[in-house]
C-alpha positions in Angstrom: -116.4 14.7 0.1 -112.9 15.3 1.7 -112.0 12.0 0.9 -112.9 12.4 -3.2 -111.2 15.9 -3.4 -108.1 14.4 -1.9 -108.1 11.1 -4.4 -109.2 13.4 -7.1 -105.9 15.9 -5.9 -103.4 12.7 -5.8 -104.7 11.4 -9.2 -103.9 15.0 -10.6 -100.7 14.6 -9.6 -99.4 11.4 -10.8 -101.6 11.9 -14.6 -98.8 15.4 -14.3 -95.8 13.9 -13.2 -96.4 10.5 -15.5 -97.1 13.7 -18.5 -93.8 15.3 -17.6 -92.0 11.9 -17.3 -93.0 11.0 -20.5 -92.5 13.7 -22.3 -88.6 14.5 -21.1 -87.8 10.9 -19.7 -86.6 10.6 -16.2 -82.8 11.4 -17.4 -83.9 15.1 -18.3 -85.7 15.2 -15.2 -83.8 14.1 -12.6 -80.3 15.0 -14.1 -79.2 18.0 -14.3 -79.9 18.7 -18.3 -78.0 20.2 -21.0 -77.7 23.6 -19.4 -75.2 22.1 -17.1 -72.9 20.4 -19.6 -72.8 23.4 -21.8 -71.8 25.5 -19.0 -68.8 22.9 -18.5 -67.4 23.7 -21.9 -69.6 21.2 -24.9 -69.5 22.1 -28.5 -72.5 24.5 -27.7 -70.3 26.6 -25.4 -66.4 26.2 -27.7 -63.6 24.2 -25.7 -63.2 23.4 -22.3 -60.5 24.2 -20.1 -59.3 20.6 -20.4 -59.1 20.7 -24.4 -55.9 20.6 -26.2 -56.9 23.3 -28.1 -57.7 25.8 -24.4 -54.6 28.2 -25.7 -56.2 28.8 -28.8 -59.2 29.6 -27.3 -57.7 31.0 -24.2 -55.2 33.2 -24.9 -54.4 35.0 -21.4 -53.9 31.1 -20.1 -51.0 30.9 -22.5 -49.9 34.4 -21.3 -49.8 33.6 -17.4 -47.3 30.8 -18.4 -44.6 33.5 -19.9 -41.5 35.0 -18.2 -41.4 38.3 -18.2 -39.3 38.9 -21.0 -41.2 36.5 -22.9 -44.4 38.1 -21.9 -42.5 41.9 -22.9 -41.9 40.4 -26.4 -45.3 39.1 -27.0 -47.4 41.8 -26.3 -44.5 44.0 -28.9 -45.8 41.3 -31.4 -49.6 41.8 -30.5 -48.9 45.7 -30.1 -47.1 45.3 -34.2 -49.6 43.2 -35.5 -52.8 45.9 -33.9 -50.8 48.6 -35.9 -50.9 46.4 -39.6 -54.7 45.5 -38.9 -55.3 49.0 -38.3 -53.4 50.6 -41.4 -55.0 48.4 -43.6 -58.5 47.8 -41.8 -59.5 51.3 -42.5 -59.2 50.9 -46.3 -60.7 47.6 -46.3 -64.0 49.0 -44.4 -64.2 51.5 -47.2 -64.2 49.1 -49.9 -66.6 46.6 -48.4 -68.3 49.8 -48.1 -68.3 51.0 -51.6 -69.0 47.1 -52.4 -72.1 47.0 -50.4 -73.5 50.1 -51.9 -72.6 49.1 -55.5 -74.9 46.1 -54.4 -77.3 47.6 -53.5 -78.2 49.6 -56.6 -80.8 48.3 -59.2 -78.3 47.2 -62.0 -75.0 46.5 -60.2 -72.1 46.9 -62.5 -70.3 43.5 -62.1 -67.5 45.0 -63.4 -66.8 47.6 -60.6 -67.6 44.7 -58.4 -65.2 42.6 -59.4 -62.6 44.9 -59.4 -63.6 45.8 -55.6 -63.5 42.5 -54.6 -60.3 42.4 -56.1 -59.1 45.2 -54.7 -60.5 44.0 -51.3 -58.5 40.4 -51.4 -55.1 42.6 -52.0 -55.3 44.3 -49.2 -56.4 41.0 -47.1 -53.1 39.1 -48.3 -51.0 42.1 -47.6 -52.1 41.7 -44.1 -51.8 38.6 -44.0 -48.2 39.5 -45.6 -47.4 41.9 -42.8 -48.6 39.3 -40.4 -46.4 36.8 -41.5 -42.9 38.9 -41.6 -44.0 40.1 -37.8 -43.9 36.4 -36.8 -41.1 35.5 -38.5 -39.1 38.3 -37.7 -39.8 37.8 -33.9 -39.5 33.4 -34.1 -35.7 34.1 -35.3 -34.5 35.4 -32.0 
């Protein structure tokens, strides 16, 4: 009887193993899986710190690297462009707001709509505006 229970046991194991081997292959198995490349920086995750592209993505890398001064004079630029996006990002909220709720209502009047979304893209581009004289001004030095 001992000797059935154990064959029975062992046969149990290998049908479970040859079920889990064959439904993620031995790669997925014995590797160590996608968890572990998306945790080194795949397309799942955004860019690795090798990528060309790590300063977008990785802003206080590209900090690190300043002088002092250089550092001083970017965070003026960061603190000038904070002040534009929050002068204008106020109105913008309330428009998106008004937007929304015009939406919202049975029979939108597409006209009022329009002209919000108008109104809404003005005030984008002048931030955009704003954004680009603060560069400028601070690339001429």
């Amino acid at each position: 009887m001992r000797k059935l229970l154990s064959f029975l046991g062992a046969l149990f194991l290998i049908f479970i193993l040859f079920i889990v081997f064959m439904n993620f292959g031995m790669k997925r198995v014995v590797n160590r899986g996608d968890g572990y490349r998306m945790v080194q920086g795949s397309h799942m995750m955004g860019y690795s710190y090798e990528s060309p592209y790590r300063d977008e993505y990785m802003p206080m890398h590209r900090f690190q690297q300043l002088t002092p001064e250089e550092g001083k004079e970017y965070l003026k630029i960061k603190e000038e462009s904070f002040k534009v996006y929050s002068n204008y990002g106020l109105e913008i909220n309330k428009k998106q707001i008004q937007l929304e709720r015009e939406l919202l209502k049975e029979g939108p009047d597409w006209k009022k709509v329009e002209n919000l979304n108008n109104e809404i893209a003005l005030l984008e581009a002048k931030v955009r505006t704003e954004i680009m004289k603060i560069n400028h001004e601070n690339t001429k030095r």
